[in-house]
N, C-alpha and C positions, 0 to 999 in steps of 0.2 A: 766184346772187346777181344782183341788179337792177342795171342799169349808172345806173338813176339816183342821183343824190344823197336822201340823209336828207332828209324835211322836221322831222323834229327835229333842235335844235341841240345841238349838239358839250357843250355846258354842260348839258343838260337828258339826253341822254344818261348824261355821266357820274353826275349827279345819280342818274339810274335804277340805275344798274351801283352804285354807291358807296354808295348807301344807299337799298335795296330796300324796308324796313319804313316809310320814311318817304315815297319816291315813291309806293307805294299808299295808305298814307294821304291823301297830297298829292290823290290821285286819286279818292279814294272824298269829302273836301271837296268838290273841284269838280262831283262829279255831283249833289252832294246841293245843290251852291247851283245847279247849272243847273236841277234839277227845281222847286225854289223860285222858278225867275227867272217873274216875268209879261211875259217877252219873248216872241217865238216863238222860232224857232230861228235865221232869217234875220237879225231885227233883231237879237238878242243876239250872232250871230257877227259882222256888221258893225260892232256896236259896241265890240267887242271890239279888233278891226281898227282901228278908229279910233283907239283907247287907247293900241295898242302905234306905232302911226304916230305921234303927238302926243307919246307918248314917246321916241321915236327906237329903238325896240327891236326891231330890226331880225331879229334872232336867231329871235324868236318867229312871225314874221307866215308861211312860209313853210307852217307846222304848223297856223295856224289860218284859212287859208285855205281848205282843204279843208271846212271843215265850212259855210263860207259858201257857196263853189260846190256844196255838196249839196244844201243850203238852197233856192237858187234854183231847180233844179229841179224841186224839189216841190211840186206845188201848193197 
């Protein structure tokens, strides 16, 4: 086990463990609206970032972080 903390929240978690058939779902959604997005992948996950900032949704940002710092990387 990794001595760091989850960057998924404790809520989203259970969500996964507590209703399996509907978190994949959940998930197979968002891949189909991100391959739809005419974002790239940097601007779409910063914007995202911003959404959950301005909503105070604090829970979120730490999981969708990750996908920004990958982003920028990449050329």
């Amino acid at each position: 086990m990794s001595d760091q903390p989850s960057s998924i929240s404790k809520a989203f978690q259970a969500f996964m463990s507590d209703a399996p058939n509907h978190a994949r779902a959940w998930g197979g959604m968002v891949q189909a609206l991100a391959s739809a997005s005419a974002l790239d992948g940097k601007t779409a996950a910063l914007a995202y970032l911003a959404v959950l900032a301005a909503l105070r949704l604090e829970s979120g940002v730490p999981f969708h972080v990750q996908p920004g710092e990958t982003a920028r990387r990449v050329p």
